[in-house]
C-alpha positions as YAML, in Angstrom:
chain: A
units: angstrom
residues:
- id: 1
  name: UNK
  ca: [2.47, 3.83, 136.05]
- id: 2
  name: UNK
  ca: [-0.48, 6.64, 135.70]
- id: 3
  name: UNK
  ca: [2.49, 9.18, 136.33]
- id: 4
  name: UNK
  ca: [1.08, 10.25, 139.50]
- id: 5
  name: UNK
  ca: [3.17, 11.15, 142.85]
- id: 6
  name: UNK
  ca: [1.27, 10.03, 145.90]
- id: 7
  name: UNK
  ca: [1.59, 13.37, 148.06]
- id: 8
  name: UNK
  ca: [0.08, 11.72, 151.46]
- id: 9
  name: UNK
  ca: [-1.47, 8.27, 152.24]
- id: 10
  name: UNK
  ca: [-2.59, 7.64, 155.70]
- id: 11
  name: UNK
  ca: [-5.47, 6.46, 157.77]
- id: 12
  name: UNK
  ca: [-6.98, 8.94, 159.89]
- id: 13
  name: UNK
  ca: [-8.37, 9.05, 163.25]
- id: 14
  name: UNK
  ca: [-11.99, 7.70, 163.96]
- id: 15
  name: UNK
  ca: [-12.82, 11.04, 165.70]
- id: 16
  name: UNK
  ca: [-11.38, 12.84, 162.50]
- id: 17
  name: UNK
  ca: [-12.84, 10.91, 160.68]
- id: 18
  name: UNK
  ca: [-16.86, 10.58, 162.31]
- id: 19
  name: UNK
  ca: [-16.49, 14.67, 162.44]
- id: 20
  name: UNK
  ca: [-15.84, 14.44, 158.16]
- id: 21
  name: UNK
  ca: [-18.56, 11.66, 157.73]
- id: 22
  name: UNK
  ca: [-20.93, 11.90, 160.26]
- id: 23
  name: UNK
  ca: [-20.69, 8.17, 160.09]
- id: 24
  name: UNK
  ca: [-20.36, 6.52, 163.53]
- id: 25
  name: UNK
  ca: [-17.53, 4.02, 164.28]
- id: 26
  name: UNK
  ca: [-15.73, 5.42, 160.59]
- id: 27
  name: UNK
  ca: [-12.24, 5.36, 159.91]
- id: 28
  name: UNK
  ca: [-10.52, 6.53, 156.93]
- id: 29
  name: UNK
  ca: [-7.72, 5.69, 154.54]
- id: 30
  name: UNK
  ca: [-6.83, 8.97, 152.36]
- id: 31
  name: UNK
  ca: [-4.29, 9.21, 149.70]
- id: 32
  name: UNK
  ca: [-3.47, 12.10, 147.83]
- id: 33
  name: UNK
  ca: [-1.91, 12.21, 144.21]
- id: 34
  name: UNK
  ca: [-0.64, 14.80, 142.35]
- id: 35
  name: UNK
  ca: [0.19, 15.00, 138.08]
- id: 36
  name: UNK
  ca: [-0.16, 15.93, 134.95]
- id: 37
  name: UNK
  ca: [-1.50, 19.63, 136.39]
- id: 38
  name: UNK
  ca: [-4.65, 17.73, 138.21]
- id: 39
  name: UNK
  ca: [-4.95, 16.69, 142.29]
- id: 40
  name: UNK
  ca: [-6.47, 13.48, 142.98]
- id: 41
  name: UNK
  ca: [-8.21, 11.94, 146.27]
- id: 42
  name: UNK
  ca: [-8.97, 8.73, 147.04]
- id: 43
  name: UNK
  ca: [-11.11, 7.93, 149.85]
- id: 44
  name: UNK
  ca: [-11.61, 3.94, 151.99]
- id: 45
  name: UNK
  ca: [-13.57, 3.32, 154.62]
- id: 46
  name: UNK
  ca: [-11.41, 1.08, 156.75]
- id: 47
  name: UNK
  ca: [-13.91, 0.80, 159.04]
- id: 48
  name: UNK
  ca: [-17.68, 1.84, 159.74]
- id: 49
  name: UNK
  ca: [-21.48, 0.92, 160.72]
- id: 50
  name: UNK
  ca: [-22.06, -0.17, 156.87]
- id: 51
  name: UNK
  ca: [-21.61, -3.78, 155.56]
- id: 52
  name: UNK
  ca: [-19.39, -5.55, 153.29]
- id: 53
  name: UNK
  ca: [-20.96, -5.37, 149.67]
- id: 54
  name: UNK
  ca: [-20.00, -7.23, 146.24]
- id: 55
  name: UNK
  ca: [-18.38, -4.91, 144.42]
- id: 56
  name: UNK
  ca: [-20.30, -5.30, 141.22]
- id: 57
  name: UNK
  ca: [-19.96, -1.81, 139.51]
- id: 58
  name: UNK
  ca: [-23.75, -1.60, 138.93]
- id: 59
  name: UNK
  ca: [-24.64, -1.65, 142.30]
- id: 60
  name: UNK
  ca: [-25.81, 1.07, 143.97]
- id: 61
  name: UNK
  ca: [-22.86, 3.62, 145.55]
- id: 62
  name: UNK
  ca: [-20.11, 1.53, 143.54]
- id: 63
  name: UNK
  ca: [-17.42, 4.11, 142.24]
- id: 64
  name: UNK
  ca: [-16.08, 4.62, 138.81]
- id: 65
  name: UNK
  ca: [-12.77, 6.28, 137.54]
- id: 66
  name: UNK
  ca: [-11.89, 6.43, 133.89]
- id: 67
  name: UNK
  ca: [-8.90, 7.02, 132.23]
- id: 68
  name: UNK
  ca: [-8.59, 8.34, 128.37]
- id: 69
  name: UNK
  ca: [-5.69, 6.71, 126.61]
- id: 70
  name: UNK
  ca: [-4.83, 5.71, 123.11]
- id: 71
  name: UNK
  ca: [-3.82, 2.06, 124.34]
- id: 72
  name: UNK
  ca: [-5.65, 0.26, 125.92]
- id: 73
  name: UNK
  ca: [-4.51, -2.84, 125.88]
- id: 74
  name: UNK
  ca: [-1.15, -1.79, 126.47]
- id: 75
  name: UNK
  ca: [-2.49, -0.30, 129.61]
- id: 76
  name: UNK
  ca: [-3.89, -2.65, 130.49]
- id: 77
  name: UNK
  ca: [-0.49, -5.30, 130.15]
- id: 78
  name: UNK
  ca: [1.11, -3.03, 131.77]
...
């Protein structure tokens, strides 16, 4: 929909993954995206020694991505 090609999604080892983090017990879910002349990452932790938070974008660590587009609501339908 964005117009993005997803180059490589997969999860990736724990020991690949605690060597990247430093975090003990992590394990990763990356997926790479190419378009529009820009390279995108997205990062999850599938697993880890955190907890399970609310997702409320105010709290603390949350993530944001924004998108500029002359339709919103069109985007958003779609």
């Amino acid at each position: 929909m964005l117009g993005l090609t997803v180059e490589f999604d997969s999860e990736r080892t724990p020991e690949f993954s605690e060597a990247v983090t430093g975090v003990a017990g992590a394990k990763l879910r990356v997926v790479h995206m190419s378009g529009h002349g820009l390279h995108f990452e997205l990062m999850q932790y599938v697993e880890g020694s955190g907890s399970k938070n609310a997702s409320s974008p105010n709290n603390i660590g949350s993530a944001q991505v924004g998108f500029k587009t002359s339709d919103g609501p069109g985007l958003y339908a779609d």
